[in-house]
N, C-alpha and C positions, 0 to 999 in steps of 0.2 A: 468423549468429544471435547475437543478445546473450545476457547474465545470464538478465537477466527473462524474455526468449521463451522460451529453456532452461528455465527453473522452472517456467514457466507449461504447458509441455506436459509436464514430469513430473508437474503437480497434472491436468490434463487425464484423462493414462495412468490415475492413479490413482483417477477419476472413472469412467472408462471400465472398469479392469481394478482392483476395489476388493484391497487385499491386508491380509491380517488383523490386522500389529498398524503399521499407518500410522494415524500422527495425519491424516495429510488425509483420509482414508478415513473417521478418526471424526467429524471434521467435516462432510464431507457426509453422513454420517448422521445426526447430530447436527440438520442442517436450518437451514432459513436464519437461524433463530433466534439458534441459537449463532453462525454465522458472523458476523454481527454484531454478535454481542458481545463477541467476541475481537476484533473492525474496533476496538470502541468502546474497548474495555480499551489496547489496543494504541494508540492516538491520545493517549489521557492517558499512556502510557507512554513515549512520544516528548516530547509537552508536560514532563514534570519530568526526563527528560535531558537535554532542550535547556535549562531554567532551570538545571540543576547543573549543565549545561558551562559550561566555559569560553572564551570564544572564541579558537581557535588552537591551543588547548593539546590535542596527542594523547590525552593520558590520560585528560582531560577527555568527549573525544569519544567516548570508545571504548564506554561506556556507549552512547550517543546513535545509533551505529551502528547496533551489533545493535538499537536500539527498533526504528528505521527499517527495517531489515532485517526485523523483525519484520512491522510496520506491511505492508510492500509483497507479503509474503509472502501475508497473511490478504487483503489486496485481491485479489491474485490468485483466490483460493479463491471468493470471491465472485466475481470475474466469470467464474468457470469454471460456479456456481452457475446464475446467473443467464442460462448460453448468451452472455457477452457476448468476442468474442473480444478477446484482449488487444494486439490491431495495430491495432484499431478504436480503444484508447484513446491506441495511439500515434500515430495519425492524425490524430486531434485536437490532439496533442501539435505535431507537424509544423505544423499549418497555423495556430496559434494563433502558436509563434516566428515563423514567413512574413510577419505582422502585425506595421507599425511604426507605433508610437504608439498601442498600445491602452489606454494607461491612463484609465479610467474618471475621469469627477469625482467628486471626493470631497464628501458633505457635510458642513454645516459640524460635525456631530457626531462625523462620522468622524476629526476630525482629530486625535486621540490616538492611533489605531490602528493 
């Protein structure tokens, strides 16, 4: 079992068996509301770490980490929310790499991005 499946069945336990002073506990009370908006806070909080890293530089990144850390944590809580299990979206994970030369065409407006 990896990081994330680890995390993911501690947010599960804590879904399942609520314990009184856990933040993930007050999130799913809190409702799916907040849970995505800690999703959303947490996505721009990743977006201006990764602009204030630097590329390469550890110290730079170290910031940019814990966002993502952040970031992956609150996903979880949401698919624990939502009944969605979290091997479902590494499954999709799996068979999207399995796929050579998926890249999409770009149009022509896309081509700055």
């Amino acid at each position: 079992m990896n990081t994330i499946q680890e995390l993911y069945q501690v947010v599960l336990n804590r879904k399942e068996f609520p314990e009184g002073n856990s933040y993930t506990c007050y999130l799913f009370n809190a409702g799916l509301d907040k849970i995505l908006k800690k999703c959303g806070e947490e996505t721009a909080e990743v977006i201006i770490a990764a602009k204030n890293a630097k590329a390469g530089a550890s110290t730079g990144n170290h910031e940019l980490k814990n966002e993502i850390a952040d970031l992956i944590y609150h996903i979880l809580v949401l698919c624990a929310d939502r009944g969605l299990d979290w091997s479902e979206v590494e499954q999709v994970l799996h068979e999207r790499s399995l796929k050579i030369g998926n890249l999409k065409e770009f149009k022509q407006t896309d081509k700055d991005t």
